[in-house]
C-alpha positions as CSV (number, residue, x, y, z in Angstrom):
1,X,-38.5,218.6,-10.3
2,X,-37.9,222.2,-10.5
3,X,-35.0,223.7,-7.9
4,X,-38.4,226.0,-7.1
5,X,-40.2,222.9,-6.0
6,X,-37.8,221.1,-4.2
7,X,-37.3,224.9,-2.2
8,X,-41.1,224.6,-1.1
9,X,-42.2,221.3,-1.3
10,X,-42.0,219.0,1.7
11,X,-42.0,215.2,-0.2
12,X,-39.6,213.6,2.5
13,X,-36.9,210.6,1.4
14,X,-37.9,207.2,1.2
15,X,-34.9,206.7,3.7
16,X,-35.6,208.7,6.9
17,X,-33.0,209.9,9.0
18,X,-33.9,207.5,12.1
19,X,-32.9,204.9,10.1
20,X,-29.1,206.7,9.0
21,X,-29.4,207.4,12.9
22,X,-30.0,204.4,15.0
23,X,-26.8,202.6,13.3
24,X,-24.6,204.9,13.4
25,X,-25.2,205.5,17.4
26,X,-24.5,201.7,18.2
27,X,-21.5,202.1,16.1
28,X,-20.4,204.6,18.1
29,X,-21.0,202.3,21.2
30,X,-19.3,199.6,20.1
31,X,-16.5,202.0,19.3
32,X,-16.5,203.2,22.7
33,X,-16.5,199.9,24.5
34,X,-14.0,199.0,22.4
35,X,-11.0,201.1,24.4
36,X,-12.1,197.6,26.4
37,X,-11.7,194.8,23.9
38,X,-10.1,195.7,20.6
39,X,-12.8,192.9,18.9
40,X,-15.7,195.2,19.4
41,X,-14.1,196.8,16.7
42,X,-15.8,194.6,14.3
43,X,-19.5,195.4,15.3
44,X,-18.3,198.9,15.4
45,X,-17.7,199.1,11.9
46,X,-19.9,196.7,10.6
47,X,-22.7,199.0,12.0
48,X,-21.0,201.9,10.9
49,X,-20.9,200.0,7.1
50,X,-24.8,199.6,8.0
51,X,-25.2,203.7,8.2
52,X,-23.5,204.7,5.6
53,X,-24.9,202.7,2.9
54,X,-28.3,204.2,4.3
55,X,-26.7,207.5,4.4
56,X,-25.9,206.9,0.4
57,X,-29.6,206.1,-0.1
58,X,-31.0,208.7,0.9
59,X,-28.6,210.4,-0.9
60,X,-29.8,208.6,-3.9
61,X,-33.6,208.8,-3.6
62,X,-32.9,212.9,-3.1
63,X,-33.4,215.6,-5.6
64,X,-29.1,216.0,-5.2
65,X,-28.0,212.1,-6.0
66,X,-30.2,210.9,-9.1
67,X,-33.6,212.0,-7.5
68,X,-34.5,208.1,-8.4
69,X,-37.1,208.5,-5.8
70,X,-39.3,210.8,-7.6
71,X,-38.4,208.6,-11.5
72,X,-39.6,205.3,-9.3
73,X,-42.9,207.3,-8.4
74,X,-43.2,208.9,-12.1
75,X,-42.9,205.4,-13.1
76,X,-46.8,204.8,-11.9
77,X,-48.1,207.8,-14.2
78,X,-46.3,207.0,-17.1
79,X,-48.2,203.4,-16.8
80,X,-51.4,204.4,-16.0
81,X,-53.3,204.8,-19.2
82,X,-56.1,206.8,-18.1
83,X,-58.0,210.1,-19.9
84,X,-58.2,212.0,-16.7
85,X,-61.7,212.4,-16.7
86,X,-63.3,212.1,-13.4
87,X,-61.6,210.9,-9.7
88,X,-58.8,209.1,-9.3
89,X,-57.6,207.6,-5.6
90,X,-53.8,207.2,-4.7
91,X,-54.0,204.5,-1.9
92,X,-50.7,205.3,0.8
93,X,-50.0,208.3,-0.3
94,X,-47.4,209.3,1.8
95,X,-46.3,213.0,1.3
96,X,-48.7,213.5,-1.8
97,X,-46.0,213.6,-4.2
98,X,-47.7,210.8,-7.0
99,X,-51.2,212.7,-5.8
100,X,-49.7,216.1,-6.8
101,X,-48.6,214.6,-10.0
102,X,-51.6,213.1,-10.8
103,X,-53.4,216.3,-10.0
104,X,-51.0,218.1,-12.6
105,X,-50.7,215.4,-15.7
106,X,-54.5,215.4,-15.2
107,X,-55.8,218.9,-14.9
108,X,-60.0,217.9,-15.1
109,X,-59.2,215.3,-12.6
110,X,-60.1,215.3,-8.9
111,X,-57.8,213.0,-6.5
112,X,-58.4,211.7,-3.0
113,X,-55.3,210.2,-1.1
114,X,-55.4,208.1,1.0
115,X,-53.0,206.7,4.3
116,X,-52.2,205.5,7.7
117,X,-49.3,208.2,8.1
118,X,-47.6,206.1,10.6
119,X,-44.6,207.4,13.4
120,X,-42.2,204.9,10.8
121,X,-42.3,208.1,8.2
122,X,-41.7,211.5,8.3
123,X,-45.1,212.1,6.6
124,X,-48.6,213.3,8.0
125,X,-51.7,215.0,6.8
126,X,-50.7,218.1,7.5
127,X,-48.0,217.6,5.3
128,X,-50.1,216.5,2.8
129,X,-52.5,219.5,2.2
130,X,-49.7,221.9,2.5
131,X,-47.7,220.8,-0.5
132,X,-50.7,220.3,-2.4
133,X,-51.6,223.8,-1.7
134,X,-47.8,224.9,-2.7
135,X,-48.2,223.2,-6.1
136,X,-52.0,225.0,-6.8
137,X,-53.5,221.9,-6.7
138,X,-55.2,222.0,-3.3
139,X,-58.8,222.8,-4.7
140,X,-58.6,219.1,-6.5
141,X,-56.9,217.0,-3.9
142,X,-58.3,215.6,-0.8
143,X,-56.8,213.5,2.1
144,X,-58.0,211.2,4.7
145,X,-56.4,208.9,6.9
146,X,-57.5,204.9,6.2
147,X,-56.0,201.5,5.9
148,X,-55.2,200.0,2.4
149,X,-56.8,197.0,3.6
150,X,-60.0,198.5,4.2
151,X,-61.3,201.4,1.9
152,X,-63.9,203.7,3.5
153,X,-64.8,204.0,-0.2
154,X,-68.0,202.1,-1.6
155,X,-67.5,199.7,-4.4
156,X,-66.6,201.4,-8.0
157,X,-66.3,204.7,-7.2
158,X,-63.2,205.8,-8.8
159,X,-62.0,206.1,-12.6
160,X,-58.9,205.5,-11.3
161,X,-56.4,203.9,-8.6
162,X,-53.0,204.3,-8.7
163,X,-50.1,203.1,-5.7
164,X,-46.3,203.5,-5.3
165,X,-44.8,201.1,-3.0
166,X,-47.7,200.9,0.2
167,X,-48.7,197.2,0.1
168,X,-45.7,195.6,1.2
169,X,-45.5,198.2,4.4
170,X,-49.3,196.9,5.1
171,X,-49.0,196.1,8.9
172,X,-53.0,195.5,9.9
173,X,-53.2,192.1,7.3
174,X,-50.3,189.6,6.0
175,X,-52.3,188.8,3.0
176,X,-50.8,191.1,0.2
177,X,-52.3,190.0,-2.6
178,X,-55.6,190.8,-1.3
179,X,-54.7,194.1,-0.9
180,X,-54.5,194.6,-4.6
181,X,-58.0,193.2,-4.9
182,X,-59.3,195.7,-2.4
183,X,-57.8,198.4,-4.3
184,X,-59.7,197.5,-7.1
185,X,-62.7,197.0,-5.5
186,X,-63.1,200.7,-5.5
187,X,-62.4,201.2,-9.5
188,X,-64.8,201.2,-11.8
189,X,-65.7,198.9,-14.3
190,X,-63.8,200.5,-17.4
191,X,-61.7,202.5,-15.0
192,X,-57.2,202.4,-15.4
193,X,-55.2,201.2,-12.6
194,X,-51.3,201.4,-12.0
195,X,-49.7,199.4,-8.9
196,X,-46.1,199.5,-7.8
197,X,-44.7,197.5,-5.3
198,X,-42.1,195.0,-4.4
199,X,-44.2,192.5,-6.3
200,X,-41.1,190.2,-7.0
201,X,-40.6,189.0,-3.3
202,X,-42.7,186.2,-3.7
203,X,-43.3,185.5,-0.1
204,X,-45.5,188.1,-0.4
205,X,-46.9,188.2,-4.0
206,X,-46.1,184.8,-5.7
207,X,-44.8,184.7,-9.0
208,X,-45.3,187.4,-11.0
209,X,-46.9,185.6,-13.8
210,X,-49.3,183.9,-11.2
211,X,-50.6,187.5,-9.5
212,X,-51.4,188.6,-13.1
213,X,-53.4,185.1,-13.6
214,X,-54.8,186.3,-9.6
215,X,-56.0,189.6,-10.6
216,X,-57.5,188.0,-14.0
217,X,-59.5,185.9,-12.3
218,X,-61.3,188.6,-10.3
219,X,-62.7,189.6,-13.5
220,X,-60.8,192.4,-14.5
221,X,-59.9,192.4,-18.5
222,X,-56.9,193.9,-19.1
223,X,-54.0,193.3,-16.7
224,X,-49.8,193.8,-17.9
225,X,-47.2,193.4,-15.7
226,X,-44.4,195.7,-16.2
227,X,-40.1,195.0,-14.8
228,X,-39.8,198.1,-13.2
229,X,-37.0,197.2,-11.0
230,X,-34.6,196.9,-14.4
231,X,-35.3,200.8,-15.0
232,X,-32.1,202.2,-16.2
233,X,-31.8,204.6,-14.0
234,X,-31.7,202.6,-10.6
235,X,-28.3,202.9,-10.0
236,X,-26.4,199.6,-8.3
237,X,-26.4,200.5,-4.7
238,X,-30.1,200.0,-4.9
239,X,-31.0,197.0,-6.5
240,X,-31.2,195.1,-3.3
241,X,-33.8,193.3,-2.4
242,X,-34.9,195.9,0.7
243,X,-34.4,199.0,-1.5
244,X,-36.2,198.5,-5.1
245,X,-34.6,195.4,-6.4
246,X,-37.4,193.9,-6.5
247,X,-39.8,196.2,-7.9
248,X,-42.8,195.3,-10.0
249,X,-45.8,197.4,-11.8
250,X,-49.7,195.8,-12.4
251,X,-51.3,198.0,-14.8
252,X,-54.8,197.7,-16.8
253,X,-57.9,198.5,-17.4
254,X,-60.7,196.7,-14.9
């Protein structure tokens, strides 16, 4: 990202500042109470261990420390094999950023994002049109607020569906897996997809191997699973479970 870009264009941090925030205040209770009983020392710091490492995240994810944020999201559109012909629909869009860059890679491409926007993120609609105005891409991307679970889309009616780390933050349904099939509900037959998403926590997914077998079995023809979380460029501090340890990419063709 250009230091023009990351001037004007609002794409948040994965790690919001409420998070940084809420630690570091009950450390600084504990801390307090403490002048009482020296062993409130211990939750002190342990809490104050608990904001810093977010602290470092975010620091991480930013344009500043590694930008790894935006190389997790550029991940998704170096996998998705598509022409750029026709519309494409980024499910949880967040701030628009992958939207935007789909919008950009693809310049004869229209995009439609799509996302619940909800009080966890620093992220809204508003947001949303803004910096895809900023980046001249405002005549070709659309927003609407929906659920991943439930597209207000009719069946096959994009050439392509792309999504960077959404499923997994799905509150309205516990099954996960089905959200994948309801995101390709909405692709055509013929039409590229690229997924990323915490897809190693199996509690969620199953086995990798078995979700590509899942997503087979609906049908679609081509279907790769991709080891994102061993990117080279993830540094240590992040390769917990809770950050993007975990990380996994379905790509194809349906």
């Amino acid at each position: 990202m250009s230091a023009k870009q990351v001037k004007t264009t609002n794409y948040g941090n994965w790690v919001s500042t409420r998070i940084i925030a809420a630690p570091a205040a009950i450390a600084v209770v504990f801390a307090a109470l403490s002048l009482l009983t020296l062993v409130l020392l211990v939750p002190a710091a342990i809490f104050l261990a608990i904001a810093a490492y977010f602290a470092y995240a975010r620091y991480l994810f930013s344009p500043g420390g590694g930008n790894v944020q935006e190389k997790v999201r550029n991940l998704v559109l170096e996998n998705l094999c598509w022409d750029g012909n026709g519309k494409a629909l980024d499910i949880g869009c967040g701030s628009a950023a992958l939207a935007i860059g789909i919008a950009q890679k693809f310049s004869r491409s229209t995009v439609v994002g799509t996302d619940y926007w909800g009080g966890n993120w620093e992220y809204s609609q508003e947001v949303c049109q803004a910096n895809a105005k900023q980046q001249k891409v405002g005549d070709r991307v659309t927003f609407q607020r929906a659920s991943a679970s439930s597209l207000p889309f009719p069946d096959e009616h994009f050439d392509a569906v792309v999504s960077n780390l959404v499923f997994h933050e799905v509150k309205d349904t516990t099954d996960k897996v089905g959200l994948i099939k309801e995101a390709l509900r909405v692709l055509k037959k013929g039409g590229d997809f690229a997924l990323q998403d915490l897809f190693y926590i199996e509690r969620m997914f199953g086995r990798p191997e078995d979700l590509v077998d899942t997503i087979k079995s609906w049908g679609v023809r081509q279907v790769e699973f991709v080891s994102s979380k061993n990117s080279s460029f993830i540094p240590g501090a992040l390769r917990l479970p809770f950050m993007v340890g975990t990380l996994g990419l379905v790509k194809g063709k349906k």
